[in-house]
C-alpha positions as CSV (number, residue, x, y, z in Angstrom):
1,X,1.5,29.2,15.3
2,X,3.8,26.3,14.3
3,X,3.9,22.9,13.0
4,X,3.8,20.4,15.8
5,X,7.8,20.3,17.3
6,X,7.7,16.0,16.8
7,X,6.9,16.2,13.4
8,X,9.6,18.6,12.7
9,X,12.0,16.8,14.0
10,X,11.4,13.7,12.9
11,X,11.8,15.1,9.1
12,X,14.7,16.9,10.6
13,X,16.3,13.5,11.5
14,X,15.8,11.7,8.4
15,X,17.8,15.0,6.8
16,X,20.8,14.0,8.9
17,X,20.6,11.1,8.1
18,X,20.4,11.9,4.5
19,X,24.0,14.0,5.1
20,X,25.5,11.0,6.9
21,X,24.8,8.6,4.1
22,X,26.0,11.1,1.0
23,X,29.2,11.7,3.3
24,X,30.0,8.3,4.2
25,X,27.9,6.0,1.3
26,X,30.5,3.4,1.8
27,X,29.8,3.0,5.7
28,X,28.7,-0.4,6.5
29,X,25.5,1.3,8.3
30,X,24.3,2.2,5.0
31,X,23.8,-1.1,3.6
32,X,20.4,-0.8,3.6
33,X,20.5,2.5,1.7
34,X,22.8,1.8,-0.9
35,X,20.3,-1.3,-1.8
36,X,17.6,0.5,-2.0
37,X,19.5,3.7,-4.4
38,X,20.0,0.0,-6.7
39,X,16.8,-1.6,-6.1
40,X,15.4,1.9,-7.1
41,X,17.3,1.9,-10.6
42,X,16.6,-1.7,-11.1
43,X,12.4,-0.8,-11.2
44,X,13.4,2.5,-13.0
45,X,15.9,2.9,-15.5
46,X,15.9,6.6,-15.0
47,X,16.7,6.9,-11.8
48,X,20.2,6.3,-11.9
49,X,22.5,6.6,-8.9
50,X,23.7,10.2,-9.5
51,X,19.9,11.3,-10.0
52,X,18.9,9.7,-6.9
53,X,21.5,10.6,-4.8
54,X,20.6,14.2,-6.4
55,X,17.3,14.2,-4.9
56,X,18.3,12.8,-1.5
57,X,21.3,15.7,-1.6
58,X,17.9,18.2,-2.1
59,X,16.1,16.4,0.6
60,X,19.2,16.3,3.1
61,X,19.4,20.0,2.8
62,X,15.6,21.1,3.3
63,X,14.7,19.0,6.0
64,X,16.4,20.5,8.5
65,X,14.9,21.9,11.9
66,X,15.2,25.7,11.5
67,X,14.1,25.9,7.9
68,X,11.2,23.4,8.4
69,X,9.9,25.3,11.4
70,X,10.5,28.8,9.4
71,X,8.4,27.5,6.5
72,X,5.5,26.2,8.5
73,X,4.8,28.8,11.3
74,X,2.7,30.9,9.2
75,X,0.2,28.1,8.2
76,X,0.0,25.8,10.8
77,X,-1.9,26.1,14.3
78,X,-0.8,24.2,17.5
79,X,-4.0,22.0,17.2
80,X,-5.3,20.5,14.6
81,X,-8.3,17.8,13.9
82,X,-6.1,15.2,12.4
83,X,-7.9,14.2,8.9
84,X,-6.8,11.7,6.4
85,X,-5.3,13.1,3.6
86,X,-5.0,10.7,0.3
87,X,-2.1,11.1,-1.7
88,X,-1.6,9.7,-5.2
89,X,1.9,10.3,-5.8
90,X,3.7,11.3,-9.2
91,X,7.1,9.3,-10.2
92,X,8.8,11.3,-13.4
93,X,11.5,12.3,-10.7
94,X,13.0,10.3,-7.4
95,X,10.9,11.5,-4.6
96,X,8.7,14.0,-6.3
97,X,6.0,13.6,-4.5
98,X,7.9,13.6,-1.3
99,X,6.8,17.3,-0.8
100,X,2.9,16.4,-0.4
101,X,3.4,13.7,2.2
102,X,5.8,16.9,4.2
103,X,3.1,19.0,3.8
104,X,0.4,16.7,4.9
105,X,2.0,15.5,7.6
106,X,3.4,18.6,9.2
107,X,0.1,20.1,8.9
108,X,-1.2,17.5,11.7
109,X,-3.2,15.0,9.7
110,X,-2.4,11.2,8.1
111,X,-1.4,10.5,5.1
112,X,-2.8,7.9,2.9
113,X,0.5,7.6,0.4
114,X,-0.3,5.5,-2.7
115,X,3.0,6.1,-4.4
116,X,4.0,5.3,-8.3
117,X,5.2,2.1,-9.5
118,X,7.6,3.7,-11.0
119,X,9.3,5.8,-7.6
120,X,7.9,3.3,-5.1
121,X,11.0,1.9,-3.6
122,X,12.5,5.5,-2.6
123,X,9.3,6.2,-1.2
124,X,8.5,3.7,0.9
125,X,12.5,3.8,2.3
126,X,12.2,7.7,2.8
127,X,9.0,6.6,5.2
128,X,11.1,3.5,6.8
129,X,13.8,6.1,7.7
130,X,11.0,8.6,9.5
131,X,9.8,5.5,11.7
132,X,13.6,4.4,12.4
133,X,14.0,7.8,13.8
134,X,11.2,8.7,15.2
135,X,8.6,5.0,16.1
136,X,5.7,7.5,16.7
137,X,6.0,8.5,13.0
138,X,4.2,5.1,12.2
139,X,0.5,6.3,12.9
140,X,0.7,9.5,10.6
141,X,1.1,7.7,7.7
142,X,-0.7,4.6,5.7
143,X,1.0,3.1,2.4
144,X,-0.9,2.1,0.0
145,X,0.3,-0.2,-3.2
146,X,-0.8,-0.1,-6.5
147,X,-3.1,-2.8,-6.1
148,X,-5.1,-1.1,-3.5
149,X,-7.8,1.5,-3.9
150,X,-7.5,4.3,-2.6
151,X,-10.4,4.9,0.4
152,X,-10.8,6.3,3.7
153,X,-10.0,9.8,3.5
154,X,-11.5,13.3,3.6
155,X,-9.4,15.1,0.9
156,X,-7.6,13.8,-1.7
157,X,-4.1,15.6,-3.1
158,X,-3.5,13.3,-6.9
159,X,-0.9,14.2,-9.6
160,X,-0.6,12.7,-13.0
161,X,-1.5,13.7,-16.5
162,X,-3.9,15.9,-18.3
163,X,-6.0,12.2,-18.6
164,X,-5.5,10.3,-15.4
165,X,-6.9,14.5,-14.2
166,X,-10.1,14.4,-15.6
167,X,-10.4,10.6,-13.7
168,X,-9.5,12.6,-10.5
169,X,-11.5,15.2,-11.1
170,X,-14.3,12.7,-11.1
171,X,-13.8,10.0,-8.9
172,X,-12.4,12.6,-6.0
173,X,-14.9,15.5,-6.6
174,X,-17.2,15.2,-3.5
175,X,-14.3,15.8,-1.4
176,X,-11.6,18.8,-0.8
177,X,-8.9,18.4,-3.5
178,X,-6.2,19.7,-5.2
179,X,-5.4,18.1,-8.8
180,X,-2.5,18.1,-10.8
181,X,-2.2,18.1,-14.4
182,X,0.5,18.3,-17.0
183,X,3.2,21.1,-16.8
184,X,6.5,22.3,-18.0
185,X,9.0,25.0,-17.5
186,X,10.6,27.8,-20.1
187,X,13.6,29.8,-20.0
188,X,14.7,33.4,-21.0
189,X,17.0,34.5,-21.8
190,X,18.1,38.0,-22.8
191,X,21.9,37.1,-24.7
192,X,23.7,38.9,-22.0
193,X,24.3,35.9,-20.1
194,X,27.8,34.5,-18.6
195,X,29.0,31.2,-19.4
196,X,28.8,30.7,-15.9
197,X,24.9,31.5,-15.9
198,X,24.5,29.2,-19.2
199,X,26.2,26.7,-17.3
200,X,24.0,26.6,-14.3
201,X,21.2,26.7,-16.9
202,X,21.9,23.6,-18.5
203,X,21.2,22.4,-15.2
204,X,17.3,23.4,-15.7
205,X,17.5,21.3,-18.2
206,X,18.9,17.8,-17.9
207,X,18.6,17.6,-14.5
208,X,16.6,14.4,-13.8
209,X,17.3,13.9,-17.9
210,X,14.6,16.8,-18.6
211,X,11.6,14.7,-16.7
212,X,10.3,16.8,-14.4
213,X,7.6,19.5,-14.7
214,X,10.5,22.0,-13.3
215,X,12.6,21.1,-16.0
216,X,13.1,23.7,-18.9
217,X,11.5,22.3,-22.6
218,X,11.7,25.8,-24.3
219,X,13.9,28.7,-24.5
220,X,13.2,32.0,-25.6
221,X,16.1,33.6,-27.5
222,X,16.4,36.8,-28.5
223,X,16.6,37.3,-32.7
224,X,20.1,36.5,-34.1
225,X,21.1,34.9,-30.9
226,X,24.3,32.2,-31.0
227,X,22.8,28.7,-30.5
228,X,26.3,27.4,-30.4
229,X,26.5,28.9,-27.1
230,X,24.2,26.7,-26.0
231,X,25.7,23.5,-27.2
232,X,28.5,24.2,-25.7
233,X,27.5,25.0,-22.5
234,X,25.5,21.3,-22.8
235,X,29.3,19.4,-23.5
236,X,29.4,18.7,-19.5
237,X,26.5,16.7,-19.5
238,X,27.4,14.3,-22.2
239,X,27.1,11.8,-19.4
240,X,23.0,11.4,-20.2
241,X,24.0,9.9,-22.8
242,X,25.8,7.0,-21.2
243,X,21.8,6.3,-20.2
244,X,20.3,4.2,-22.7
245,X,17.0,5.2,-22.4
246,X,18.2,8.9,-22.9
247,X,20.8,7.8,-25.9
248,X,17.4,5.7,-27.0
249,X,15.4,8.8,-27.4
250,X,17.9,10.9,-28.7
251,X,18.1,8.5,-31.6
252,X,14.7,7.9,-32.0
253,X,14.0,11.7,-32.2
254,X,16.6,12.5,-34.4
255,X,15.5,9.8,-37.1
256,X,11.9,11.2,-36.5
257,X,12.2,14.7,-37.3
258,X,14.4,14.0,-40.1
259,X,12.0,11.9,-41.6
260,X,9.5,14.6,-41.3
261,X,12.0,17.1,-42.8
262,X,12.2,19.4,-39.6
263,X,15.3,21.4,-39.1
264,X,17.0,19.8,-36.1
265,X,20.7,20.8,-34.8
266,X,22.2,18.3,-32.7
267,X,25.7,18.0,-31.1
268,X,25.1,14.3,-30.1
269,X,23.8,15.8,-26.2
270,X,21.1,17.4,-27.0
271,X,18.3,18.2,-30.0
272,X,17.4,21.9,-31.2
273,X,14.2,22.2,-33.0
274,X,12.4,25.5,-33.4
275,X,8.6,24.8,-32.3
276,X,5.8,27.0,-31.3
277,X,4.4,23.9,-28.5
278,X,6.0,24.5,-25.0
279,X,6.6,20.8,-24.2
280,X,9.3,18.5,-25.8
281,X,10.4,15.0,-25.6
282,X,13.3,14.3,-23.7
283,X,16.5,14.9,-25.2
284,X,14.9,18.0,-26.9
285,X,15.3,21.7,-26.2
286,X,12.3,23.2,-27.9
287,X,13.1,26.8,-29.1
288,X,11.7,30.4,-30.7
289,X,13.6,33.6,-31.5
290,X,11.4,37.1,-29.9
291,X,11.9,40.8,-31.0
292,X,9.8,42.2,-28.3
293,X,10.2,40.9,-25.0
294,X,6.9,41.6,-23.9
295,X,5.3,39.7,-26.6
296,X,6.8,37.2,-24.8
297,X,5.4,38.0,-21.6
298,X,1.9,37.8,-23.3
299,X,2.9,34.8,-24.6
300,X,4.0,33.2,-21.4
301,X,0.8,34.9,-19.1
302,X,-1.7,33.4,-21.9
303,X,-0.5,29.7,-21.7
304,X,0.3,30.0,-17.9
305,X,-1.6,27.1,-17.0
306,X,0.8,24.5,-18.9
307,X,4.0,26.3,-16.9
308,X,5.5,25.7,-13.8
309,X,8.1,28.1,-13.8
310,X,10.1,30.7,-16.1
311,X,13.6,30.6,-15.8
312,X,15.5,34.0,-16.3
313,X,17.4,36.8,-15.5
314,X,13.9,37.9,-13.5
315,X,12.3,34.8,-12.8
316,X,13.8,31.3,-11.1
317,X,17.1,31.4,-11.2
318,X,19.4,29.7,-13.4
319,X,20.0,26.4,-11.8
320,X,17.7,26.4,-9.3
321,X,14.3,25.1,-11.5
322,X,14.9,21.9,-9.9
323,X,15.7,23.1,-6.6
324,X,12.5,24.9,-5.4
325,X,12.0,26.2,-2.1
326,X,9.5,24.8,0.4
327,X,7.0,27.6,-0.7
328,X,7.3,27.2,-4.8
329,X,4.1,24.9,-4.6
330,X,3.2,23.0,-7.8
331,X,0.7,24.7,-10.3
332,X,0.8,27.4,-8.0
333,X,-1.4,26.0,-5.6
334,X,-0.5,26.6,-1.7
335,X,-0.8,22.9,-0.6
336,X,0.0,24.1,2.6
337,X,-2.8,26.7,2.9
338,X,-5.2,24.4,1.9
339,X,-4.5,21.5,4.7
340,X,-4.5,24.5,7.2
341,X,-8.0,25.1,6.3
342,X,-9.0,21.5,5.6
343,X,-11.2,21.4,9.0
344,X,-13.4,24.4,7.3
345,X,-13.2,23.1,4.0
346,X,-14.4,19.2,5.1
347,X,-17.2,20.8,7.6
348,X,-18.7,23.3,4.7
349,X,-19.6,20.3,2.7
C-alpha cells in the first residue's frame, strides 16, 4: 500500500524547489518568491524573513520522494473514494498547517483549505508552487478565504483555541473530525547537560519567537540548579529582540510582573519567572525546581492534554521540538490514520 506515486511527487517537486530558492534566493527566477517571503511579513509581523525562510528550510527537507513514500505506505491504499476534507488552518507559525493539507491530500481526497489571515499568503504560494509543478494538482484542492464559509465536505480537520474548539466542536459535530485545542511544550532537564545540548535547547524555545505549540514554555530544573546557564546559552538569540513585537512584549511583561511584585530575572533576551501554569507569554520561560523526578512525571502524565511534547534527555530531542517528523501528529492524534479510514468512518454515520 502507498500513497498515490503523482501526489508524491508533486510535493516532492515543490521540495526542490524549496532547495533551489534557499540556495540561490537572489536568482531572478525567484522573484515571485522573495515577494511573497515580504508580502508574508508585511500581513504578519512575526513572520520575519529568517522565520519563514526557517519553515520553508523544514519543508524543503521533508518533502522529498523517498521519505514521503516511507511515511505514507503503511496508511494509505492504492484506491481511495476521494472525499472532501475541510481544513481550517492555524497561523501562530509560517506554514503550520501545511502538514494537514500533506496529509489530506496524500491520502487521496480534496482539500477544502480555509487558511488564517494571519499565514494566508505562504499558504496559498506553497499551493501555487504544487500546481506550477504539477497542473493536475489543481483539482485536489479548493481555497477558501476568510470571508467564505466553510461547506461541502464530509470531515472537517479545524485548529485554534480552547474557544474557537468548543465552536468546532459544535458547528462540525455531525461529521468525522479531529479538533485542535490549545497546547504547549516543556523541557527537562536533568543538570548534566552540555553547553552544546543547552544550545540546541534554546532552539525549542525561540524558535518562531516561542509561538508555536512545539515551542518550550516551562522547564523543569532540578533543585539548586544554575539559571545562569541558561541565560547564557539564550545570548545568541538576542536577535528576537531586534523584533518589535518580541522587544514589545518583553517590556510589557517585565513592567507587569514587577508591578505585581513577582520575582522575575531577565538578561534583556529572555524573562524567568517561577510559575506552577505550563503556558507563558512570549518572551517568557516559565520555570519550577523538582527533587523527585518522577513527581515530575506524574506531573507531566496528569496535565498531558495541554502538552505537545517534553523535551529531554528521554523525550524530543533538544532542538528538534520544532522540527517534528512526518509521524509526531499534533495532540497525538494520527491524522493520517484517520483519513485512511474516512470511507468507514463517513459510511457508519
Amino acid at each position: 500500500m502507498h500513497a498515490p506515486s503523482d501526489r508524491i511527487q508533486a510535493f516532492a517537486n515543490v521540495g526542490k524547489y524549496l532547495t533551489d530558492f534557499l540556495s540561490n534566493p537572489a536568482a531572478e527566477h525567484h522573484e515571485r518568491a522573495r515577494a511573497t517571503v515580504a508580502l508574508a511579513f508585511h500581513k504578519n509581523g512575526w513572520f520575519t524573513e529568517r522565520e519563514v525562510n526557517r519553515a520553508l528550510t523544514y519543508w524543503s527537507e521533508a518533502l522529498n520522494e523517498d521519505d514521503l513514500a516511507s511515511w505514507t505506505k503503511p496508511y494509505v491504499p492504492d484506491q481511495v473514494e476521494p472525499l472532501s476534507v475541510g481544513l481550517i488552518l492555524a497561523g501562530n507559525i509560517p506554514l503550520v498547517g501545511f502538514h494537514d493539507i500533506l496529509c489530506t491530500i496524500l491520502s487521496g481526497h480534496r482539500a477544502i483549505i480555509k487558511p488564517s489571515s494571519v499565514d494566508s499568503v505562504l499558504i496559498e504560494w506553497m499551493m501555487e508552487r504544487l500546481v506550477v509543478t504539477t497542473p493536475q494538482a489543481n483539482d485536489w484542492f479548493e481555497l477558501r478565504n476568510e470571508t467564505q464559509r466553510m461547506s461541502d465536505y464530509d470531515a472537517v480537520i479545524a485548529t485554534g483555541s480552547n474557544n474557537s474548539a468548543r465552536y468546532f466542536e459544535h458547528y462540525f459535530g455531525d461529521v468525522p473530525h479531529i479538533i485542535r485545542k490549545n497546547r504547549t511544550s516543556v523541557a527537562v532537564l536533568d543538570g548534566t547537560e552540555s553547553e552544546d545540548q543547552l544550545a540546541l535547547f534554546m532552539q525549542d524555545i525561540f524558535d518562531y519567537y516561542g509561538l508555536g505549540c512545539r515551542n518550550v514554555t516551562k522547564v523543569f530544573l532540578p533543585k539548586g540548579y544554575d539559571l545562569n546557564k541558561i541565560f547564557a546559552a539564550s545570548l545568541p538569540f538576542v536577535y528576537v529582540m531586534d523584533n518589535k513585537k518580541y522587544a514589545n512584549n518583553y517590556a510589557y511583561h517585565r513592567t507587569l510582573m514587577m508591578m505585581q511584585q513577582r520575582h522575575v530575572l531577565e538578561n534583556d533576551v529572555l524573562l524567568m519567572a517561577a510559575s506552577e501554569s505550563l503556558f507563558s507569554p512570549v518572551s517568557v520561560l516559565h520555570y519550577a525546581y523538582y527533587e523527585d523526578i518522577e513527581q515530575v512525571e506524574m506531573e507531566l502524565k496528569a496535565q498531558e492534554e495541554q502538552i505537545q511534547c517534553v523535551v529531554s534527555k528521554t523525550g524530543v530531542t533538544f532542538g528538534k521540538a520544532q522540527k517534528p517528523q512526518m509521524n509526531d501528529y499534533a495532540d497525538g492524534v494520527d491524522t493520517m490514520h484517520f483519513l485512511r479510514n474516512l470511507k468507514a468512518v463517513k459510511a457508519s454515520k
